[in-house]
C-alpha positions in Angstrom: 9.0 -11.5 -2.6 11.0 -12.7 0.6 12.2 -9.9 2.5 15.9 -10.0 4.2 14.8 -9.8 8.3 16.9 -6.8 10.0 17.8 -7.3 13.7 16.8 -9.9 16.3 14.1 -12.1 15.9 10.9 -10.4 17.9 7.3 -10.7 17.9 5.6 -9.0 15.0 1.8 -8.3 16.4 0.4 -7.0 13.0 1.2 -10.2 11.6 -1.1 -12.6 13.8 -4.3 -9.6 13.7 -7.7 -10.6 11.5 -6.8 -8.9 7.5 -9.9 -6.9 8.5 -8.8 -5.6 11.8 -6.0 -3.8 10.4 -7.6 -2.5 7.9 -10.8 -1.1 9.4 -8.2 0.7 12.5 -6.6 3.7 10.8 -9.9 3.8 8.4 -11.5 6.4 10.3 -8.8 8.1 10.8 -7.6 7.9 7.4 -10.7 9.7 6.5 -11.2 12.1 9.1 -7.3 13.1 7.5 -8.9 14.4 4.7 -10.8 17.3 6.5 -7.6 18.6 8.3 -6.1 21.6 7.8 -3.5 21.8 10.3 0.1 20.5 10.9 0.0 18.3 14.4 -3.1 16.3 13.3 -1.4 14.4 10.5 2.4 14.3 12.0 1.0 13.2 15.5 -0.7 9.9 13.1 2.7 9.9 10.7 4.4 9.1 14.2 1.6 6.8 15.5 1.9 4.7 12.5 5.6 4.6 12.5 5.4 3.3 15.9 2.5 0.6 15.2 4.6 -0.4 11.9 8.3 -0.7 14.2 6.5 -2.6 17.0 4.4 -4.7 15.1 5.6 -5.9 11.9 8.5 -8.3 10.6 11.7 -5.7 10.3 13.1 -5.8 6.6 15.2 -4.0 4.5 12.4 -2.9 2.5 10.4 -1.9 5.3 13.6 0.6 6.0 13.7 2.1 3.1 10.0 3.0 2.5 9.7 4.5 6.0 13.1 6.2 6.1 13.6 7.3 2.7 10.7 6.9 0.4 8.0 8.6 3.0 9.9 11.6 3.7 11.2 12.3 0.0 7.4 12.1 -0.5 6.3 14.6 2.2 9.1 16.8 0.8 8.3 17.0 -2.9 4.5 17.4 -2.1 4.6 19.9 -0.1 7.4 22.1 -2.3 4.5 21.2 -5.4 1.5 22.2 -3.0 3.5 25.6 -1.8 4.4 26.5 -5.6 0.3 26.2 -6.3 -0.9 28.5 -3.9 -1.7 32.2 -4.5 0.5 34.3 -3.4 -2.5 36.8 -2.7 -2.9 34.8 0.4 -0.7 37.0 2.0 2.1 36.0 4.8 5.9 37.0 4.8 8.1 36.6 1.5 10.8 33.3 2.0 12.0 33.3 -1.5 11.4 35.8 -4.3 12.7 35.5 -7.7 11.5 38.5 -9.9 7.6 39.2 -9.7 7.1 35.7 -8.2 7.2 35.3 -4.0 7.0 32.3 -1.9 5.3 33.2 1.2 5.6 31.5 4.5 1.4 30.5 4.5 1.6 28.7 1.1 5.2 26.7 2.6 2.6 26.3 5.5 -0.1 25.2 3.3 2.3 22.6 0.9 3.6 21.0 4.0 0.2 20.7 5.7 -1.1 19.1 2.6 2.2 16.8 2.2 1.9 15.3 5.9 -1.7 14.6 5.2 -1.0 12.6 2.2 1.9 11.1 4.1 0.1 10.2 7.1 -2.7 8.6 4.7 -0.5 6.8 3.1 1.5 5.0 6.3 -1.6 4.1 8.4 -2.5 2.0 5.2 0.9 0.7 5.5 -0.3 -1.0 8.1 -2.5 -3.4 6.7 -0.6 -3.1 3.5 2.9 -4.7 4.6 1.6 -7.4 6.9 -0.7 -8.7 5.1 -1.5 -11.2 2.3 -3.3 -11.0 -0.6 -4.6 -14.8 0.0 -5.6 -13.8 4.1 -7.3 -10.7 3.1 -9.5 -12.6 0.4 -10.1 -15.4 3.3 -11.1 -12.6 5.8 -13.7 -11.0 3.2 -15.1 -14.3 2.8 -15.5 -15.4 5.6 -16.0 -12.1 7.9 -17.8 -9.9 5.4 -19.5 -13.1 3.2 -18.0 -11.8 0.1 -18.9 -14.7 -2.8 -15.5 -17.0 -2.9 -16.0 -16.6 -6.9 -15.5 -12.8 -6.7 -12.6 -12.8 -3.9 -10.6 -15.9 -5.7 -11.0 -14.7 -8.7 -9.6 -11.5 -7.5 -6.7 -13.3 -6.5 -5.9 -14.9 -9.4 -5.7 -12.1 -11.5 -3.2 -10.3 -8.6 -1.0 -13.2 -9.2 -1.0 -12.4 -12.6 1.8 -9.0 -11.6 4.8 -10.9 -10.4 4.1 -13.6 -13.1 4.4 -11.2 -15.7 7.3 -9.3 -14.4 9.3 -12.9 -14.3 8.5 -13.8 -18.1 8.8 -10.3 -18.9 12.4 -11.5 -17.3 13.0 -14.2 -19.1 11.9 -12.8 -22.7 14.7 -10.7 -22.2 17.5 -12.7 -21.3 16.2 -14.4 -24.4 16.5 -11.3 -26.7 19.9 -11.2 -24.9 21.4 -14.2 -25.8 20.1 -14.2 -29.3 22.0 -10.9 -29.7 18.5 -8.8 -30.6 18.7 -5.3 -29.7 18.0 -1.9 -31.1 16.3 0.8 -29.4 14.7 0.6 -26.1 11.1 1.2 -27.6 11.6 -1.3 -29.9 13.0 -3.8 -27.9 9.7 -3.5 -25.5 7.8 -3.4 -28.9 9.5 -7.1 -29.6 8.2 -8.0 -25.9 4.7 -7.9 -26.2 3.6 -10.8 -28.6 5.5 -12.8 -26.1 4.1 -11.7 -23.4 0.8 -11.8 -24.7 1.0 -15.6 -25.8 2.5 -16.1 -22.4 0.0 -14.5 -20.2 -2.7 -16.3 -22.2 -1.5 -19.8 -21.9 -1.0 -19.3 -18.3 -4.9 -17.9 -18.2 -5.6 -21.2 -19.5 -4.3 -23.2 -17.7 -4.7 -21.0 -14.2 -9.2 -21.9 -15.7 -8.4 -25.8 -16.2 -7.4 -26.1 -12.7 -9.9 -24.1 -11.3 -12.5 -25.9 -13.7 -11.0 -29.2 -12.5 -11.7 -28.2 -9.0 -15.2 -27.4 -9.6 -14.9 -23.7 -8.9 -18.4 -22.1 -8.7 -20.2 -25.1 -8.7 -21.3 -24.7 -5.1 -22.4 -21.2 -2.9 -19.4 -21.9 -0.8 -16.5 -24.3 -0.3 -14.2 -25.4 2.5 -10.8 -23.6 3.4 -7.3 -25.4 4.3 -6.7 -22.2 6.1 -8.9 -20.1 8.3 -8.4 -16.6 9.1 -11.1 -16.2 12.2 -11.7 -12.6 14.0 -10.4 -13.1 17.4 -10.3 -11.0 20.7 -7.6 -9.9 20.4 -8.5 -8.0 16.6 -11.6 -6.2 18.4 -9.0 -4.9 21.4 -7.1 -3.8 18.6 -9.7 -2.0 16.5 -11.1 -0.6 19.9 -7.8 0.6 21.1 -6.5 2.2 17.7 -10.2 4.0 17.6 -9.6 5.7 21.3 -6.3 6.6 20.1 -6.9 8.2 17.0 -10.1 10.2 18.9 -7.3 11.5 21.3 -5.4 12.1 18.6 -7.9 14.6 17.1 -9.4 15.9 20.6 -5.5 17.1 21.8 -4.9 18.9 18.4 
């Protein structure tokens, strides 16, 4: 998917870091989140990875949306689900009470704690997540952690298989369209799955000719066209987001 660039044309650091670098950053951090109970902790990393994500990756309208609208619906409907679970016999003042039911001020406390975690979780591994490939992560684990190519490329191969699908899933419908089939929607997605089926299996054919025809697994390793080496600059980066989060955890 090409994403529509927002703004002028800056440098997007998170896009020239090691796969690796950004993912092994927020991971301590993303699981010392677990463990917390309080509300600072995970909005003082929800703001940390905002600000990584707005200084280092390509602007987009996508990018837009899922911070500004998709993150904060999430942090709101959690945490009204999370309050609604707790007992009220936790005690704390009334906010709402309908009948014999209460909700206190401690379990809105609770359901928003809970919600930032999940949210702060979530956008650290945005980082990683939005500026970065699927083909330079597989590179990275093959060459940085010595993951076999046959298990990282097959990998890849079958993660290509999502947005392949979705676009014959596409065109089998425009087909049904202009052959005037229709009915009701679970029969019309009944009608798409032989297609799909027959589709997905020709293209799994063909997807193991090539790879036969390039002697894939024939050797312990192979050359790359492209190289994703570790460089300074990813160990600065991994360093300096490790201090950070430790601050991070030390002040709150």
């Amino acid at each position: 998917m090409t994403a529509v660039a927002l703004g002028p044309s800056r440098t997007a650091f998170l896009l020239r870091l090691n796969p690796l670098a950004k993912i092994a950053a927020p991971l301590p951090a993303m699981i010392a989140l677990v463990f917390v109970r309080d509300l600072a902790t995970p909005l003082a990393f929800l703001v940390l990875a905002y600000a990584a994500l707005f200084a280092g990756a390509r602007w987009s309208a996508r990018l837009f949306v899922l911070l500004g609208a998709v993150v904060p619906l999430a942090v709101i409907v959690v945490s009204l689900g999370f309050a609604l679970w707790v007992d009220p016999a936790r005690g704390g003042t009334d906010v709402v009470r309908a009948g014999t039911w209460t909700l206190t001020d401690s379990a809105l406390t609770v359901g928003v704690a809970t919600g930032l975690r999940l949210a702060a979780i979530m956008t650290l591994a945005f980082i990683g997540g939005l500026t970065t490939t699927g083909a330079d992560l597989v590179r990275a684990l093959v060459h940085q952690l010595h993951v076999p190519y046959r298990i990282g490329y097959a990998a890849l191969a079958a993660i290509r298989f999502v947005p392949r699908f979705g676009r014959e899933l596409e065109v089998i419908r425009l087909a049904h369209r202009v052959r005037g089939v229709g009915g009701f929607l679970p029969l019309r997605w009944i009608r798409t799955v032989v297609p799909l089926l027959a589709g997905g299996i020709r293209h799994a054919e063909r997807v193991a000719l090539a790879m036969d025809a390039r002697a894939f697994g024939a050797h312990p390793d192979r050359t790359e066209r492209h190289s994703v080496p570790w460089h300074h600059r990813d160990t600065v980066f991994v360093l300096a987001f490790w201090a950070v989060s430790a601050a991070v955890f030390l002040v709150a």
